[in-house]
LOFIKE-311320 format. One record per atom (N, C-alpha, C): x, y negated, z negated; residue number from 1; atom name. Coordinates in steps of 0.02 Angstrom, whole numbers, plus 50000, padded with zeros to 5 digits. Atoms other than C-alpha are relative to their C-alpha. Layout:
N
{{X Y Z} NUM 'CA'}
...
***
This chain:
82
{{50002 49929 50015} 1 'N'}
{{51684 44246 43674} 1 'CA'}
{{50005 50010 49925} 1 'C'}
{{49998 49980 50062} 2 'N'}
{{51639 44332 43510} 2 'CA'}
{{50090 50008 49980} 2 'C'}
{{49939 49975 49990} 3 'N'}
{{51795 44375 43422} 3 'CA'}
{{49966 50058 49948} 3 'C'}
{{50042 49927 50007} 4 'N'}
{{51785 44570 43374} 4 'CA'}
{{49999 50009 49906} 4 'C'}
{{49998 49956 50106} 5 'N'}
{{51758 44655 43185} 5 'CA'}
{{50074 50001 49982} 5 'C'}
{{49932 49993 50022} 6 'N'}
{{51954 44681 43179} 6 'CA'}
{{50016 49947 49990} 6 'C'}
{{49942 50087 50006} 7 'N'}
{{52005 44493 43196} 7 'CA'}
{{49950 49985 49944} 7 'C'}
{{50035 50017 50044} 8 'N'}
{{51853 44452 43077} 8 'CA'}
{{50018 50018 49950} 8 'C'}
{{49986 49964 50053} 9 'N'}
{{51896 44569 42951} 9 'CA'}
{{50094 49999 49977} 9 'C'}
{{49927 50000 50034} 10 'N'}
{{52097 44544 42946} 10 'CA'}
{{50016 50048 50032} 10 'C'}
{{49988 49932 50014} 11 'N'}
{{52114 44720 43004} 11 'CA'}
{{50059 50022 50056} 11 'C'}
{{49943 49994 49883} 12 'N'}
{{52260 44695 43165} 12 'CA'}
{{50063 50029 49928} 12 'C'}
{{49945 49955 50016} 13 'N'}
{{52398 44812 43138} 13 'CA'}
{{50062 49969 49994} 13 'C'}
{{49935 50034 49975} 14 'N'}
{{52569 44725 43105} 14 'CA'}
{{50048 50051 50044} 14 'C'}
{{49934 49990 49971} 15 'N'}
{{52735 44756 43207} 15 'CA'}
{{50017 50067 49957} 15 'C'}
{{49981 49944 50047} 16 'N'}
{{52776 44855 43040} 16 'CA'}
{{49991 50069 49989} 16 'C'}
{{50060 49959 49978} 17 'N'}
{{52634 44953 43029} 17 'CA'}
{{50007 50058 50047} 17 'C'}
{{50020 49967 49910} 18 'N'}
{{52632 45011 43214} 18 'CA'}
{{50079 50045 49985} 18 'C'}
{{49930 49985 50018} 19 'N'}
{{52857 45048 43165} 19 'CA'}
{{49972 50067 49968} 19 'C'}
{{50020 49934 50039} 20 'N'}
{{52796 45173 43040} 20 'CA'}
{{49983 50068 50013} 20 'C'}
{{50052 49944 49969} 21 'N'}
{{52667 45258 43125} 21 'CA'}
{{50048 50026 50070} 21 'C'}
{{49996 49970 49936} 22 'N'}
{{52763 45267 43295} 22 'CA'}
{{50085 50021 49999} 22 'C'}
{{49913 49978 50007} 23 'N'}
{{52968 45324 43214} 23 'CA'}
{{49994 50038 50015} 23 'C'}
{{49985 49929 49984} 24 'N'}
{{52959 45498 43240} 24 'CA'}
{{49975 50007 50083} 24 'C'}
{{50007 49979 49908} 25 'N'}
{{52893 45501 43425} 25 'CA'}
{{50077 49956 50027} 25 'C'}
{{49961 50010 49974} 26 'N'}
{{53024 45368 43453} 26 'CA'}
{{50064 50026 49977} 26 'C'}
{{49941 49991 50007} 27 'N'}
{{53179 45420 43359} 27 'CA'}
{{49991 50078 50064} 27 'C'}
{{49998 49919 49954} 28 'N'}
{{53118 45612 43457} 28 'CA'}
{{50019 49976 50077} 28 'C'}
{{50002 50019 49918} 29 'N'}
{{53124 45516 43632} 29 'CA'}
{{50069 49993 50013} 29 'C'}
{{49928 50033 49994} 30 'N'}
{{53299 45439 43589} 30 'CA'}
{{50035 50060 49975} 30 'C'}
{{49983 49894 50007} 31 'N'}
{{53355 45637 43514} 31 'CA'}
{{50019 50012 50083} 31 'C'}
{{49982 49962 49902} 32 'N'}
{{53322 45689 43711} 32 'CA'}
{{50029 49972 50021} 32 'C'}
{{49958 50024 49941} 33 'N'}
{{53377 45557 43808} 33 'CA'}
{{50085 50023 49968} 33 'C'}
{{49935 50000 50003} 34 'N'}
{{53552 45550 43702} 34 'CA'}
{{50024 50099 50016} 34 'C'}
{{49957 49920 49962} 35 'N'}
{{53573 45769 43731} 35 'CA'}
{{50006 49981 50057} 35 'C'}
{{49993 49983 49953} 36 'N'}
{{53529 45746 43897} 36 'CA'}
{{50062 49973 50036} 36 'C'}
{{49934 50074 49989} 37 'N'}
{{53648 45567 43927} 37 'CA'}
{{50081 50051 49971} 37 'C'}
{{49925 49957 49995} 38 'N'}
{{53805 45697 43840} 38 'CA'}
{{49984 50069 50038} 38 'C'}
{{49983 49941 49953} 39 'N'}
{{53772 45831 43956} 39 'CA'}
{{49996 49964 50075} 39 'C'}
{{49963 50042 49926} 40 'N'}
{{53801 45707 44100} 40 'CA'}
{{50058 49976 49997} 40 'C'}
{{49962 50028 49993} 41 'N'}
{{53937 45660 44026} 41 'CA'}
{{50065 50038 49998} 41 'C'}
{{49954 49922 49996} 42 'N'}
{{54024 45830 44038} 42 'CA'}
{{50039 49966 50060} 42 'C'}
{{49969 50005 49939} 43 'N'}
{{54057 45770 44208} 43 'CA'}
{{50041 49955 50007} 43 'C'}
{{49934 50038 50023} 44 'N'}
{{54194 45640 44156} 44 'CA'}
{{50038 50039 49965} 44 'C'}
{{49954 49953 50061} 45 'N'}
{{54268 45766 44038} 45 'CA'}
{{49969 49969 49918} 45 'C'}
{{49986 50001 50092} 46 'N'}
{{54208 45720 43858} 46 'CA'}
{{49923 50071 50001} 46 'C'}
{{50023 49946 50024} 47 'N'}
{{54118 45855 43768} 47 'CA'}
{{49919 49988 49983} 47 'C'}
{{50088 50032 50023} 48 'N'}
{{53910 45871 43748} 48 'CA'}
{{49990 50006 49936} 48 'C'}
{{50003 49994 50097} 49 'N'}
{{53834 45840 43570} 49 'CA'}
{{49970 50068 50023} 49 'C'}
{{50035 49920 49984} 50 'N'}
{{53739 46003 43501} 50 'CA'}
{{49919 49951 50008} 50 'C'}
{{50083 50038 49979} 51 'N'}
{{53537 45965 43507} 51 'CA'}
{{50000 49964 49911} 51 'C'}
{{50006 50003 50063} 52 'N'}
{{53579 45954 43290} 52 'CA'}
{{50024 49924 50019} 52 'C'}
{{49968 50060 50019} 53 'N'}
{{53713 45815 43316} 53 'CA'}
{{49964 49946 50045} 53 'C'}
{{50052 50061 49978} 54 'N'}
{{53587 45717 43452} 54 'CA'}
{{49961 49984 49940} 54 'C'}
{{50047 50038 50026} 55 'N'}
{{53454 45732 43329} 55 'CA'}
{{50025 49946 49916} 55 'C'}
{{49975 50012 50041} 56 'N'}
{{53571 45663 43179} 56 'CA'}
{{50006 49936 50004} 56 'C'}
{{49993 50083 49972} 57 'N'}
{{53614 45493 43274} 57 'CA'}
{{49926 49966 50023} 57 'C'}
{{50065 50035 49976} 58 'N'}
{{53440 45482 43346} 58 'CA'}
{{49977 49968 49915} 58 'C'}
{{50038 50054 50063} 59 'N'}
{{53392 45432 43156} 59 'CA'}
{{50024 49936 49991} 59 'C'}
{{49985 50056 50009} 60 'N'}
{{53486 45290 43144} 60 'CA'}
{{49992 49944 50055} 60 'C'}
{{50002 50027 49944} 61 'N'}
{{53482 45237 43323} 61 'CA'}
{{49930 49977 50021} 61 'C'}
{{50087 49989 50037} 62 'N'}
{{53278 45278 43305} 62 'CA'}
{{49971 49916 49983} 62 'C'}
{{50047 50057 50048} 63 'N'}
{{53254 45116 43207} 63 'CA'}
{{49995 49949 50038} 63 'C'}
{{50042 50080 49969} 64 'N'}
{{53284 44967 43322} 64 'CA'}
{{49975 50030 50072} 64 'C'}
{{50028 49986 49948} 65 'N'}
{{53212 45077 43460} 65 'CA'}
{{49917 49989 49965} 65 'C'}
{{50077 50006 50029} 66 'N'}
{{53055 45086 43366} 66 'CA'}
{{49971 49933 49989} 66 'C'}
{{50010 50083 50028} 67 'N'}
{{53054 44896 43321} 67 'CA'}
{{49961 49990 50074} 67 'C'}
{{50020 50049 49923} 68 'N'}
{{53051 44850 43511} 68 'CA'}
{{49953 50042 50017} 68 'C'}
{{50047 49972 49990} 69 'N'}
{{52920 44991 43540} 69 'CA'}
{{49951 49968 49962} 69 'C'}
{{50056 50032 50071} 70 'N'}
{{52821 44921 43388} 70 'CA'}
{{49981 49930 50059} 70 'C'}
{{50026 50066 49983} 71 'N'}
{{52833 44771 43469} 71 'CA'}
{{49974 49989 50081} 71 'C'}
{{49998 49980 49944} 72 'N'}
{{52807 44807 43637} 72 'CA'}
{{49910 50017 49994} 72 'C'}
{{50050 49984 50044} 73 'N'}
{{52646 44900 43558} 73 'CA'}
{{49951 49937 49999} 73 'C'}
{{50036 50057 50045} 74 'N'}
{{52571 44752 43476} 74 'CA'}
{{49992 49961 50053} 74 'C'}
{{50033 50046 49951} 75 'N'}
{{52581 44640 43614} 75 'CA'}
{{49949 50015 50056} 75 'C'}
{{50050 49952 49958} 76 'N'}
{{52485 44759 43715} 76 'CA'}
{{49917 49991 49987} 76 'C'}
{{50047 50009 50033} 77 'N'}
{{52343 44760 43585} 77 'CA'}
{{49972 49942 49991} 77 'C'}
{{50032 50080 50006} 78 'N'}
{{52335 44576 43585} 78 'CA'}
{{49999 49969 50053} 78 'C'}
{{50024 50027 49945} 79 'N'}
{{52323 44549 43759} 79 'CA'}
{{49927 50036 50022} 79 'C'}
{{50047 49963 49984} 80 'N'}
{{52202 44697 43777} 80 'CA'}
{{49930 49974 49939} 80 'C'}
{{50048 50050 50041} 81 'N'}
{{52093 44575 43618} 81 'CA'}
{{49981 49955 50043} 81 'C'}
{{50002 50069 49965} 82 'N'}
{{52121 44421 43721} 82 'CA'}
{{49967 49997 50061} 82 'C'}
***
């Protein structure tokens, strides 16, 4: 099998790359789940974040979610080459 214009040319997206492009959908995914995860957790007794203080932690928390998405990503693209 040929191999396509992208592998010829260099042009495959790294891990990095793909991180960049895909932080803000993921840190936003990890934002929701963590409001929704402290308003379940009302029901033990501790207190829910606001939607501010989810989205405050989602930035930091964001990053190795995005990695394993990135990477998650990528292997996708290189089975869907292969």
């Amino acid at each position: 099998m040929m191999p396509s214009n992208n592998q010829l040319n260099g042009d495959r997206w790294s891990v990095r790359k793909l991180a960049v492009v895909l932080y803000p959908f993921t840190a936003a995914a990890v934002a929701i789940n963590l409001f929704l995860l402290s308003l379940m957790w009302q029901a033990i007794g501790l207190s829910a974040l606001s939607p501010v203080q989810s989205i405050l932690y989602a930035v930091p928390l964001g990053v190795p979610a995005t990695y394993l998405v990135a990477r998650w990503v990528r292997g996708l693209m290189d089975e869907a080459d292969g």
